[in-house]
PDB file of N, CA, C and O in Angstrom:
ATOM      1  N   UNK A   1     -11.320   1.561  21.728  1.00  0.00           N
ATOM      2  CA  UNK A   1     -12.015   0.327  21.404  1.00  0.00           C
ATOM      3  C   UNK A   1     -11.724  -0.029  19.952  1.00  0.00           C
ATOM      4  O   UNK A   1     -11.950   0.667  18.962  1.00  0.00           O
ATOM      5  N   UNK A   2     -11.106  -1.410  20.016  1.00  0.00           N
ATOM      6  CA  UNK A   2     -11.586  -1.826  18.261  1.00  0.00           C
ATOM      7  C   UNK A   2     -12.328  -1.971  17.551  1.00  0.00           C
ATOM      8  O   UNK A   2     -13.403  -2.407  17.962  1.00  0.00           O
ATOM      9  N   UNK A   3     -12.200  -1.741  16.377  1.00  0.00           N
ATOM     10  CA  UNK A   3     -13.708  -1.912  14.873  1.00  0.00           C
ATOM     11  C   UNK A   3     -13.741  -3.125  15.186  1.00  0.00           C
ATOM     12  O   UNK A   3     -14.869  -3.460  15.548  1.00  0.00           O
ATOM     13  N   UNK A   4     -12.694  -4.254  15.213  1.00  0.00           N
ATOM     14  CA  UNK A   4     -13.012  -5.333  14.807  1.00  0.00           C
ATOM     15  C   UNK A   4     -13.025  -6.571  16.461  1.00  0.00           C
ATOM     16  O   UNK A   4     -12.297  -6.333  17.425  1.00  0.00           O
ATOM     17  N   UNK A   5     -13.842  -7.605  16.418  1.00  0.00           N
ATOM     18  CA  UNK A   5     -13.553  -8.501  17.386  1.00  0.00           C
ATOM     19  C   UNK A   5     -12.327  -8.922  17.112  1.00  0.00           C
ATOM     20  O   UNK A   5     -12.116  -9.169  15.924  1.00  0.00           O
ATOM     21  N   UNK A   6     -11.030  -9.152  18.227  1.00  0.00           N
ATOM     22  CA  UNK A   6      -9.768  -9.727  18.235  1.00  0.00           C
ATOM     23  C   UNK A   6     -10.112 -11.659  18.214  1.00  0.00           C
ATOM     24  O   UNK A   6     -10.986 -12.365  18.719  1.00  0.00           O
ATOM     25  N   UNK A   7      -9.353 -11.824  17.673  1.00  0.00           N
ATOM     26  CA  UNK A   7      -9.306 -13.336  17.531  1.00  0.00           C
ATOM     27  C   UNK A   7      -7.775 -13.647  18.483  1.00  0.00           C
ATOM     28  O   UNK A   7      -6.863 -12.871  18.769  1.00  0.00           O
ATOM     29  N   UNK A   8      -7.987 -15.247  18.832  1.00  0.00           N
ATOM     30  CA  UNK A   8      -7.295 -15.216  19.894  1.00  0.00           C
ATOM     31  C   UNK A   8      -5.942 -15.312  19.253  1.00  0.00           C
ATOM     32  O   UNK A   8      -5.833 -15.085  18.048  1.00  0.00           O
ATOM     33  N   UNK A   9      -4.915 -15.632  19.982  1.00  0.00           N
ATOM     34  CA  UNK A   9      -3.528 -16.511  19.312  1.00  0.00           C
ATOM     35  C   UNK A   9      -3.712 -17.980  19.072  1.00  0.00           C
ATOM     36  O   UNK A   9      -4.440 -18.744  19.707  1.00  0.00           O
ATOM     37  N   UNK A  10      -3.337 -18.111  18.581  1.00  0.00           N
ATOM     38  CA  UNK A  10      -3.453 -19.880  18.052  1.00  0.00           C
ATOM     39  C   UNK A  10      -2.430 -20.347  18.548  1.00  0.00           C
ATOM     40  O   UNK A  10      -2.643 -21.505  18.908  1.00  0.00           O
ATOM     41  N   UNK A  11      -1.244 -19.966  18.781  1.00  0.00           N
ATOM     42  CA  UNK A  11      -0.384 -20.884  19.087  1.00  0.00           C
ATOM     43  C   UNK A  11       0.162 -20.276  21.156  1.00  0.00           C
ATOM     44  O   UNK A  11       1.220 -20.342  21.782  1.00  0.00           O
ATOM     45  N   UNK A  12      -1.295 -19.734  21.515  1.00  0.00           N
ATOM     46  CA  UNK A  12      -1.396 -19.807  22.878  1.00  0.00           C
ATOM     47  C   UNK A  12      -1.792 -21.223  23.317  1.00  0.00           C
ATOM     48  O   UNK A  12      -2.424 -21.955  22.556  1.00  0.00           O
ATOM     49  N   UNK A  13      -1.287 -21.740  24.974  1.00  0.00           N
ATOM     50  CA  UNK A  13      -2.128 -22.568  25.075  1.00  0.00           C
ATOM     51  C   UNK A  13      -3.057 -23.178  25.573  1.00  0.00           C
ATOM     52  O   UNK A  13      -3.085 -22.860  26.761  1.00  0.00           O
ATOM     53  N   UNK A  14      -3.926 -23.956  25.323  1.00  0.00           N
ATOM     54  CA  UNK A  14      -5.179 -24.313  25.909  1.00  0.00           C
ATOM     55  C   UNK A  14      -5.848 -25.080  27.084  1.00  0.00           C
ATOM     56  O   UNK A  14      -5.424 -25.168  28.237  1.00  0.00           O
ATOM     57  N   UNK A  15      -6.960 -25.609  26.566  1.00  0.00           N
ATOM     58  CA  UNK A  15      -7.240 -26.461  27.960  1.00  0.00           C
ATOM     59  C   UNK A  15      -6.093 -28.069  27.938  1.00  0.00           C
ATOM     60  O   UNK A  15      -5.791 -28.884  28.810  1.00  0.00           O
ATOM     61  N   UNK A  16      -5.741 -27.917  26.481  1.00  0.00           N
ATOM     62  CA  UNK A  16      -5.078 -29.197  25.985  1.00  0.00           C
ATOM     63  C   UNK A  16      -3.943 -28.787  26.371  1.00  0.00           C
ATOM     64  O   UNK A  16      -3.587 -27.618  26.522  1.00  0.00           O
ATOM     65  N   UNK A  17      -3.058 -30.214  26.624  1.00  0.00           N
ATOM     66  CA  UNK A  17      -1.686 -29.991  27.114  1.00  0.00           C
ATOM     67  C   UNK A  17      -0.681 -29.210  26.252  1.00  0.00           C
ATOM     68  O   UNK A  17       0.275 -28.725  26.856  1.00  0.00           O
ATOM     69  N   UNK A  18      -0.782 -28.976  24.613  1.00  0.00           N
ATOM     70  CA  UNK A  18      -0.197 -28.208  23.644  1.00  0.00           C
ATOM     71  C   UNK A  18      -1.032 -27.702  23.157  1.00  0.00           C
ATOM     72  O   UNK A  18      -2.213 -28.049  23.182  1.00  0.00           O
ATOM     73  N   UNK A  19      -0.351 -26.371  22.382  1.00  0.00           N
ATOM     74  CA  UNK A  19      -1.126 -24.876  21.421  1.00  0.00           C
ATOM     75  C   UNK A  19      -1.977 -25.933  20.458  1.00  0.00           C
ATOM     76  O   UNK A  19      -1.582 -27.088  20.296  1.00  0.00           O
ATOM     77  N   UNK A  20      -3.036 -25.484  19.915  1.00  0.00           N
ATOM     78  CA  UNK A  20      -3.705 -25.757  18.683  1.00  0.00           C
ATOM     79  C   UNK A  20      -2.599 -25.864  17.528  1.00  0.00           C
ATOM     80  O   UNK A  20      -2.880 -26.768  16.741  1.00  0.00           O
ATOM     81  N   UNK A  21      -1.949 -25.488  17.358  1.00  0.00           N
ATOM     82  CA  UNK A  21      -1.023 -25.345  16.156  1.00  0.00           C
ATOM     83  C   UNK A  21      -0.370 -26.322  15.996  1.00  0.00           C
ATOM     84  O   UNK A  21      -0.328 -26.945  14.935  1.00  0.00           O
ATOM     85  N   UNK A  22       0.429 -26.700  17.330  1.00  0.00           N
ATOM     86  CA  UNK A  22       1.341 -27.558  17.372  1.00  0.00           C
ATOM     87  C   UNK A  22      -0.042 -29.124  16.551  1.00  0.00           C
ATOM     88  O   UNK A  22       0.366 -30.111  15.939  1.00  0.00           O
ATOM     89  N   UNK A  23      -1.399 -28.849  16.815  1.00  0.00           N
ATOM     90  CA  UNK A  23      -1.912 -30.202  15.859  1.00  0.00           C
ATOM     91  C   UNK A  23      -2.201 -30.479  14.265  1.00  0.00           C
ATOM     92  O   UNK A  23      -2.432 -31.535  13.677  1.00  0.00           O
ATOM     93  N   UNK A  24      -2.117 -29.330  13.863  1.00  0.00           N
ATOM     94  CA  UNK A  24      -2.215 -28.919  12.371  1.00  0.00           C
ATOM     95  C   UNK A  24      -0.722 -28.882  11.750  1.00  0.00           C
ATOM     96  O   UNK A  24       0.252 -28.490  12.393  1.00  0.00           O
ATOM     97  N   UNK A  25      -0.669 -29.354  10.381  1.00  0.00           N
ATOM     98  CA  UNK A  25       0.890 -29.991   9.601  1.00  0.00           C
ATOM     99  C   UNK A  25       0.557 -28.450   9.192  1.00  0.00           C
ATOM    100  O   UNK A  25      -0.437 -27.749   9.384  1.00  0.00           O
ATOM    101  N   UNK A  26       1.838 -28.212   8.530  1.00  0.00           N
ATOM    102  CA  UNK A  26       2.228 -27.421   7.223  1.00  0.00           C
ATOM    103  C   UNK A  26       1.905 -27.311   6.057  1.00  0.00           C
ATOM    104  O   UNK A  26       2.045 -26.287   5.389  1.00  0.00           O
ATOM    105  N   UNK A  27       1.301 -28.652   5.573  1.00  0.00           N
ATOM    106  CA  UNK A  27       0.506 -29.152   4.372  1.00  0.00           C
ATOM    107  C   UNK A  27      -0.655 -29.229   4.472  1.00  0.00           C
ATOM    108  O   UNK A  27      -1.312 -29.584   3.494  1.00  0.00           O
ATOM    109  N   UNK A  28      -1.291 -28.911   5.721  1.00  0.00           N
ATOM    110  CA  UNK A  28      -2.830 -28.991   6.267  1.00  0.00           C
ATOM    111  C   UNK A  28      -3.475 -27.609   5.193  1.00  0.00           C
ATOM    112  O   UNK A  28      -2.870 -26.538   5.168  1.00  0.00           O
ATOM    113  N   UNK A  29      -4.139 -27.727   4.759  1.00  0.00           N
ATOM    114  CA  UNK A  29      -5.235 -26.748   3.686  1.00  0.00           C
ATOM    115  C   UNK A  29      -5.381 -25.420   4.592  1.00  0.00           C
ATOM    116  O   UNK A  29      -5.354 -24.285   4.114  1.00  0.00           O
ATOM    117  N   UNK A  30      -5.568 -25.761   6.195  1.00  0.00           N
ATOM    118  CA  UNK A  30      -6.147 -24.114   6.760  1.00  0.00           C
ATOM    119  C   UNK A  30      -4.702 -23.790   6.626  1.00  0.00           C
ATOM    120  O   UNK A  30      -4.454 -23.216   5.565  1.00  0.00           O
ATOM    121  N   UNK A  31      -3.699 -23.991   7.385  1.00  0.00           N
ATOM    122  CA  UNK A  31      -3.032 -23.686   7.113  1.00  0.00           C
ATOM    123  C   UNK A  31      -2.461 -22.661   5.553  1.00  0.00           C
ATOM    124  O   UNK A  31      -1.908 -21.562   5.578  1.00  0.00           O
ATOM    125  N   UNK A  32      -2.742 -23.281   4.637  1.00  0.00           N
ATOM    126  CA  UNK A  32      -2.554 -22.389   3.369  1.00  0.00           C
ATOM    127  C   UNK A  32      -3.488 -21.668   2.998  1.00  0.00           C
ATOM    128  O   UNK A  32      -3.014 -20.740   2.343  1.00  0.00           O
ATOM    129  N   UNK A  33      -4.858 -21.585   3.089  1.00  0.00           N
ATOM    130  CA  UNK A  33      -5.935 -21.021   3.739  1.00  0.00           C
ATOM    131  C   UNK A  33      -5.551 -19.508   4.458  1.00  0.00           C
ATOM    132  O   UNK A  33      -5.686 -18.399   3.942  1.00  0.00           O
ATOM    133  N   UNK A  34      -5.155 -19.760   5.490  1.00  0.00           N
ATOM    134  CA  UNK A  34      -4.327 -19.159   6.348  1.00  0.00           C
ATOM    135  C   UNK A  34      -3.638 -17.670   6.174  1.00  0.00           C
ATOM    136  O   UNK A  34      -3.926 -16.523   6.516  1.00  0.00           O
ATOM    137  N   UNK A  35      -2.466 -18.382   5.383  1.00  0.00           N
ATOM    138  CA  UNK A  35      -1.687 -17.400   4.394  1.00  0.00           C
ATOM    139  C   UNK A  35      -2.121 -17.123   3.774  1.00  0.00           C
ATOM    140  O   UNK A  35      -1.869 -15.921   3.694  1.00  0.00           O
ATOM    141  N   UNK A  36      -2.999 -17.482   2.817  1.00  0.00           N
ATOM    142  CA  UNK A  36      -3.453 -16.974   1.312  1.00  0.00           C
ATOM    143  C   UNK A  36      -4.122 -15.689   1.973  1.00  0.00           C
ATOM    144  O   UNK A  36      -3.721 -14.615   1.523  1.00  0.00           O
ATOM    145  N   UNK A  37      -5.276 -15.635   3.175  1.00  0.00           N
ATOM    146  CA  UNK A  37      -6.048 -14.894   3.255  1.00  0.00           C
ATOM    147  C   UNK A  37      -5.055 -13.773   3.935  1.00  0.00           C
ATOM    148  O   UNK A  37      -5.095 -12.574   3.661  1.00  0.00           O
ATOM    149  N   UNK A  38      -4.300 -14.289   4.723  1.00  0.00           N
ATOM    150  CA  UNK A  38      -3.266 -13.239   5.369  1.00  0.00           C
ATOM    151  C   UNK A  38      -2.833 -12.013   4.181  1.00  0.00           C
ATOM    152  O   UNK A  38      -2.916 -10.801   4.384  1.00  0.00           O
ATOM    153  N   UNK A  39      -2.455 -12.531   3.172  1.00  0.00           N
ATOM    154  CA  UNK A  39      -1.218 -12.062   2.218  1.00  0.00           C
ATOM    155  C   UNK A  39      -2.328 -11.022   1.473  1.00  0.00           C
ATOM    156  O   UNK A  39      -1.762 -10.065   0.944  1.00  0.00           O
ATOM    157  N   UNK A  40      -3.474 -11.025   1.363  1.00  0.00           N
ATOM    158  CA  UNK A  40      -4.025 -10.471   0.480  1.00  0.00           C
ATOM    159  C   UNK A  40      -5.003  -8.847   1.135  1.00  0.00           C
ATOM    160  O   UNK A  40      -5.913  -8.987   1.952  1.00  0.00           O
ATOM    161  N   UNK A  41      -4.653  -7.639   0.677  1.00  0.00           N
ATOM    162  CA  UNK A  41      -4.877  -6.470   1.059  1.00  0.00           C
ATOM    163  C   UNK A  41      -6.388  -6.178   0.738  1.00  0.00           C
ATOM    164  O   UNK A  41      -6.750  -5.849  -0.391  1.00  0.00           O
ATOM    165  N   UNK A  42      -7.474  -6.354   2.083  1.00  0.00           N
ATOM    166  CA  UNK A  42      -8.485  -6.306   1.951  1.00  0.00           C
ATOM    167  C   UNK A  42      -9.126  -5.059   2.140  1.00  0.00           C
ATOM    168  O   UNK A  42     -10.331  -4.866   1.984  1.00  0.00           O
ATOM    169  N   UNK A  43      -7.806  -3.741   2.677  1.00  0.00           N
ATOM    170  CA  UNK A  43      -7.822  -2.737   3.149  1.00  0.00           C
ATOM    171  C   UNK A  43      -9.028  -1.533   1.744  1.00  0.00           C
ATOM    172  O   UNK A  43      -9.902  -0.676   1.870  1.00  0.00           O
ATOM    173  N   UNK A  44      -8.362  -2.169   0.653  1.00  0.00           N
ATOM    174  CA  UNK A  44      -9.199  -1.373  -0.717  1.00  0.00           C
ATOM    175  C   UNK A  44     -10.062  -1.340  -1.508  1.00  0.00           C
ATOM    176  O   UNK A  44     -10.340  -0.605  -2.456  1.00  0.00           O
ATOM    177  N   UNK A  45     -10.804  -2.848  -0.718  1.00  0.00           N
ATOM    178  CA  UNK A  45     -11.792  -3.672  -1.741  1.00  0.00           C
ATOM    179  C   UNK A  45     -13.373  -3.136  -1.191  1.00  0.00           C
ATOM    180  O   UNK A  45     -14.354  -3.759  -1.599  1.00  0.00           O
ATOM    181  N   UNK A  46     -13.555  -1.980  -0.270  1.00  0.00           N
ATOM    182  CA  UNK A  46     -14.559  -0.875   0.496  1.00  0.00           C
ATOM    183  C   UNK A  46     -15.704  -1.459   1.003  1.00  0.00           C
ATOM    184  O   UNK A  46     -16.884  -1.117   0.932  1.00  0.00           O
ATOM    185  N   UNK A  47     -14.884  -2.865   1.788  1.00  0.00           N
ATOM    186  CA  UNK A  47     -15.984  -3.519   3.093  1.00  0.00           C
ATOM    187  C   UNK A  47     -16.267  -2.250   3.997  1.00  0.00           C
ATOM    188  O   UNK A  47     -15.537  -1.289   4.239  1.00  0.00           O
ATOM    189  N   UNK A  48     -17.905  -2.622   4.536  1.00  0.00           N
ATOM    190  CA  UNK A  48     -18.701  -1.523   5.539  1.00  0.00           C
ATOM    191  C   UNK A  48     -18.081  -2.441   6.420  1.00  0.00           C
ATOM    192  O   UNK A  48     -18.230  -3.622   6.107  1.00  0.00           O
ATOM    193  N   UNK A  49     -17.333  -2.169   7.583  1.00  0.00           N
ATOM    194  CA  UNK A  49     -17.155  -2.586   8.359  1.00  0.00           C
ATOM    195  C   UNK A  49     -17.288  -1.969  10.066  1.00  0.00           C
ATOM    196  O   UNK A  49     -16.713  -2.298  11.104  1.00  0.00           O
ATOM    197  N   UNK A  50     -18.304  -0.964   9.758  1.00  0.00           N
ATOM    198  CA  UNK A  50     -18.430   0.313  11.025  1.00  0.00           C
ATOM    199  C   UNK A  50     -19.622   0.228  11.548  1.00  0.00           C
ATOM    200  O   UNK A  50     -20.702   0.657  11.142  1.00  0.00           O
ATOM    201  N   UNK A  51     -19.132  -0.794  13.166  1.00  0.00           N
ATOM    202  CA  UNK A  51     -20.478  -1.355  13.802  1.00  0.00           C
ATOM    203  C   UNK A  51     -21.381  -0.232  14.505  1.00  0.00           C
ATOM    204  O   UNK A  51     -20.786   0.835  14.658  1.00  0.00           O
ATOM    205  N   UNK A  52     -22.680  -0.269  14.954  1.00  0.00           N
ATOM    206  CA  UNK A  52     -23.412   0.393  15.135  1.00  0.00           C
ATOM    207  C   UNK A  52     -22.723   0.710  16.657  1.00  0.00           C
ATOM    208  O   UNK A  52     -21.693   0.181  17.075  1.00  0.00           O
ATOM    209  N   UNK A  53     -23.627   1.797  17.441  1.00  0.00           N
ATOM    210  CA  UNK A  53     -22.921   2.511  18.556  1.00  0.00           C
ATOM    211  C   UNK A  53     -23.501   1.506  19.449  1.00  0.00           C
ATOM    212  O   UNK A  53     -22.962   1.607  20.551  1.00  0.00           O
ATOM    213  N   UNK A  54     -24.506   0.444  19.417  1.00  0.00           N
ATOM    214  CA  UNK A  54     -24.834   0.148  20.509  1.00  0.00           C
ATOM    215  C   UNK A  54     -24.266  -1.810  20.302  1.00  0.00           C
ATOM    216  O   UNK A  54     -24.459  -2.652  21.179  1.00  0.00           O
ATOM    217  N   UNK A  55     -23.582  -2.095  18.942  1.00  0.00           N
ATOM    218  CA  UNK A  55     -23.404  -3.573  19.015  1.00  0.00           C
ATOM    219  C   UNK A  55     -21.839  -3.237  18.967  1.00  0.00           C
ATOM    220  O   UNK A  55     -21.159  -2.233  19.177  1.00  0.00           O
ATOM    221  N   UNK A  56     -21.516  -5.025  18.456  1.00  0.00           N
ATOM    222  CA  UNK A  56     -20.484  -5.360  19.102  1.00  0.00           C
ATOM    223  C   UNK A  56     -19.294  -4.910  17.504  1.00  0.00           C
ATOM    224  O   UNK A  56     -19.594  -4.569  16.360  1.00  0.00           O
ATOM    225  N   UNK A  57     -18.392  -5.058  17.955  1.00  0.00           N
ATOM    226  CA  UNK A  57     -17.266  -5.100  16.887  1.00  0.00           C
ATOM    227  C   UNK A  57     -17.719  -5.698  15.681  1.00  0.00           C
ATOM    228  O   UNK A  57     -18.762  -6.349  15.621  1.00  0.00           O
ATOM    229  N   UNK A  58     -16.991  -5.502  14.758  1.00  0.00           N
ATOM    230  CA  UNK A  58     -17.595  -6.605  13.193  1.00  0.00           C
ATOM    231  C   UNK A  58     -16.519  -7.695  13.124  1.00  0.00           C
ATOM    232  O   UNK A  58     -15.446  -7.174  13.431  1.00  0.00           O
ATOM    233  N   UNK A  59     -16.423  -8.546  12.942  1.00  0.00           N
ATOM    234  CA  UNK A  59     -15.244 -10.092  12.331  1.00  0.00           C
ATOM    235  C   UNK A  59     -14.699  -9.059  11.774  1.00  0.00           C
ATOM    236  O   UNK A  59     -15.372  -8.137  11.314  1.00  0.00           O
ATOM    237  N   UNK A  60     -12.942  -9.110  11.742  1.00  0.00           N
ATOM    238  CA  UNK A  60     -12.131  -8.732  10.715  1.00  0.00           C
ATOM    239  C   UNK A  60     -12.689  -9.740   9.292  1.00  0.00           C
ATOM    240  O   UNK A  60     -13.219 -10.848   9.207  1.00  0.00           O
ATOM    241  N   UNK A  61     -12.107  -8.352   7.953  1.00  0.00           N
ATOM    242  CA  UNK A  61     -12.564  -9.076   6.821  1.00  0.00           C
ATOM    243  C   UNK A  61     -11.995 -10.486   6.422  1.00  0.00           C
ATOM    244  O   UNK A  61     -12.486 -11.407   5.771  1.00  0.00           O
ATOM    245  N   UNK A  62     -10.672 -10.308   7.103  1.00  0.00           N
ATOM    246  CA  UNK A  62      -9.714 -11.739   6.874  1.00  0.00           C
ATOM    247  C   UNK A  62     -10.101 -12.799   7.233  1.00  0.00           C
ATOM    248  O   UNK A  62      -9.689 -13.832   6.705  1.00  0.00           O
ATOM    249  N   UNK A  63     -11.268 -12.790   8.531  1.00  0.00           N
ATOM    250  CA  UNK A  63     -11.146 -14.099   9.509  1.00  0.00           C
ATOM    251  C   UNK A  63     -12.557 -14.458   8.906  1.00  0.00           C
ATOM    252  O   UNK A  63     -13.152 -15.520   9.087  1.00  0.00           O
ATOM    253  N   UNK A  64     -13.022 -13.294   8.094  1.00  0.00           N
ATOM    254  CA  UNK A  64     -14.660 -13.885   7.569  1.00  0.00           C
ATOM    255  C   UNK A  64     -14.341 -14.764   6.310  1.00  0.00           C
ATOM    256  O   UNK A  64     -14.753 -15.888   6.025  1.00  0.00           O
ATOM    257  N   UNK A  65     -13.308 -13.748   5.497  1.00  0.00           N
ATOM    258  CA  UNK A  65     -12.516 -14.588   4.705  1.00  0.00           C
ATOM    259  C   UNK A  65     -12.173 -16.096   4.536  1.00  0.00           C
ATOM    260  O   UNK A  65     -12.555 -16.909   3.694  1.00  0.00           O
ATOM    261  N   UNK A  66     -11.267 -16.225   5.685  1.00  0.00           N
ATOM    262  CA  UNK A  66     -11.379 -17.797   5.752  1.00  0.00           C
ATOM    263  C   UNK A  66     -12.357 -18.489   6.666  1.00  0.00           C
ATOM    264  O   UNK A  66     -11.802 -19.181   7.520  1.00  0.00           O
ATOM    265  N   UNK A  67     -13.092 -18.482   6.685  1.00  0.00           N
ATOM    266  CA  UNK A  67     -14.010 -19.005   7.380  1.00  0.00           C
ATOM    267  C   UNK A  67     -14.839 -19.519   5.794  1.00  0.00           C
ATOM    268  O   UNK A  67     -15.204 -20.661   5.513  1.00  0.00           O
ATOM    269  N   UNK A  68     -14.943 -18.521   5.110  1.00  0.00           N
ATOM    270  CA  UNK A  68     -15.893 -18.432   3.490  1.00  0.00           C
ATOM    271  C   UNK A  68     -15.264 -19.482   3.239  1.00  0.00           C
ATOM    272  O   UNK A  68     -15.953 -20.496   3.356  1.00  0.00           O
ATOM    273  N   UNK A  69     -13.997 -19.672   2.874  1.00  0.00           N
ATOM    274  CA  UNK A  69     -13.164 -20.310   2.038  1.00  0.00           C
ATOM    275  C   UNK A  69     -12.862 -21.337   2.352  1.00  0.00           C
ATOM    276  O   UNK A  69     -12.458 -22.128   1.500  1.00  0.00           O
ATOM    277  N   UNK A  70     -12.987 -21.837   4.222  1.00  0.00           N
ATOM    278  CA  UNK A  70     -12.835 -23.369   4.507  1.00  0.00           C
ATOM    279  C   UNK A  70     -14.262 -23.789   4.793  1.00  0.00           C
ATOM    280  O   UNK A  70     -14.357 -24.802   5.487  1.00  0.00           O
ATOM    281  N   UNK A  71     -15.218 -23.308   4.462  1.00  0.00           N
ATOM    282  CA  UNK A  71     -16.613 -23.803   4.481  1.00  0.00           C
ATOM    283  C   UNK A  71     -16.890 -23.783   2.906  1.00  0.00           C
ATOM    284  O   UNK A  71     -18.012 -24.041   2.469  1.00  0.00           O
ATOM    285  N   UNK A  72     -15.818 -23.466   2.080  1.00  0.00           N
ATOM    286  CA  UNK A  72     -16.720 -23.544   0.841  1.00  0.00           C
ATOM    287  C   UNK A  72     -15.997 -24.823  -0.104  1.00  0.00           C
ATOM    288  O   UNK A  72     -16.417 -25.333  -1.143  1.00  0.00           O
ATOM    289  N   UNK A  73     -14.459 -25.188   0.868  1.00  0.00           N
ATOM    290  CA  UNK A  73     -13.651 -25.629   0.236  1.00  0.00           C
ATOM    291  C   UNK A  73     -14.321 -27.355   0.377  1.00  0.00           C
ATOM    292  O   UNK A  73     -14.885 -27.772   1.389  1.00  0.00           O
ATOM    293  N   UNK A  74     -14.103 -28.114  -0.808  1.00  0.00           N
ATOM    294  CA  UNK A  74     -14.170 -29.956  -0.393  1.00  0.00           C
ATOM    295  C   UNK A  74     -14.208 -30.474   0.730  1.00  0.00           C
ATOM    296  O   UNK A  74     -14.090 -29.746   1.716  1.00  0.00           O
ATOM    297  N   UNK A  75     -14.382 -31.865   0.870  1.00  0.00           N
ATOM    298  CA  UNK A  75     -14.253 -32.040   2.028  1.00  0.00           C
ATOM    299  C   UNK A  75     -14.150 -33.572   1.818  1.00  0.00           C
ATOM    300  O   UNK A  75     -15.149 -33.955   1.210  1.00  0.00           O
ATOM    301  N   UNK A  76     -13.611 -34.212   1.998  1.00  0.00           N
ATOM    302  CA  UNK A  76     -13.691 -36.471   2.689  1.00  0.00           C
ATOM    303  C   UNK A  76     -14.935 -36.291   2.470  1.00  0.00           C
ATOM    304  O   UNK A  76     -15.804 -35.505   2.845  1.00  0.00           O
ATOM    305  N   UNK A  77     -14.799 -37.750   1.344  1.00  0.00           N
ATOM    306  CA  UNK A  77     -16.370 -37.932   1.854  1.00  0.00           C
ATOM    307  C   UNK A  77     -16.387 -38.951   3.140  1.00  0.00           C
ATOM    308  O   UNK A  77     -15.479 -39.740   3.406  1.00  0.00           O
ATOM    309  N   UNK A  78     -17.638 -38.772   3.905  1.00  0.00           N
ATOM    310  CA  UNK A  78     -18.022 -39.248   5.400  1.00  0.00           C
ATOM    311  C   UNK A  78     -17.671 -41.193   5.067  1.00  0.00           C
ATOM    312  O   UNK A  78     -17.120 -41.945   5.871  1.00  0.00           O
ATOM    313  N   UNK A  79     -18.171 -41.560   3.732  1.00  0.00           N
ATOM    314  CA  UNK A  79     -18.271 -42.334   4.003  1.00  0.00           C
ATOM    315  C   UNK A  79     -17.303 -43.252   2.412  1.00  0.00           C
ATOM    316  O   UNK A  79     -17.496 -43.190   1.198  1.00  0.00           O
ATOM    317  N   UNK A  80     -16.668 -43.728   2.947  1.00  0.00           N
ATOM    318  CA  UNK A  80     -15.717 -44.102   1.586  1.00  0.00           C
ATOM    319  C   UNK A  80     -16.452 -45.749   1.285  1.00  0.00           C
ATOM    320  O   UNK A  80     -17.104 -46.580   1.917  1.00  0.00           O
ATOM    321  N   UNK A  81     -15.697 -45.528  -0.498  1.00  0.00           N
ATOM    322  CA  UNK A  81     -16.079 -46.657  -0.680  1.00  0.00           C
ATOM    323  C   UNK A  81     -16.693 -46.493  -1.983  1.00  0.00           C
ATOM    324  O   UNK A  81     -17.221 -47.455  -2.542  1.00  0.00           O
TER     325      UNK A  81
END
């Protein structure tokens, strides 16, 4: 069993006629988001990440990572002008 919940593939595909990926640019922010959090060795920084015997897996640190980082990042405002 894994420590961590698996996250799916992104560029599997869906209920939609193309992968998720194929809708996001190269210049899109998660996207660099993405990588940034990929590239960076979270293996040493001594997250508890060791779920109890009776719950579920923990989020990898990466995917909590960006999740932090595109909820913390700017955003459009709703209403221009």
């Amino acid at each position: 069993m894994s420590r961590f919940i698996q996250d799916e593939a992104r560029h599997q595909t869906t209920l939609f006629p193309e992968a998720l990926d194929n809708y996001i640019t190269e210049e899109n922010l998660l996207c660099v988001i993405d990588a940034f959090a990929d590239s960076i060795d979270l293996s040493g920084l001594a997250f508890k990440t060791t779920p109890a015997g009776t719950g579920r897996p923990a989020y990898h640190t990466s995917m909590m990572l960006k999740l932090f980082i595109i909820r913390s990042s700017p955003r459009p405002s709703a209403v221009s002008g």
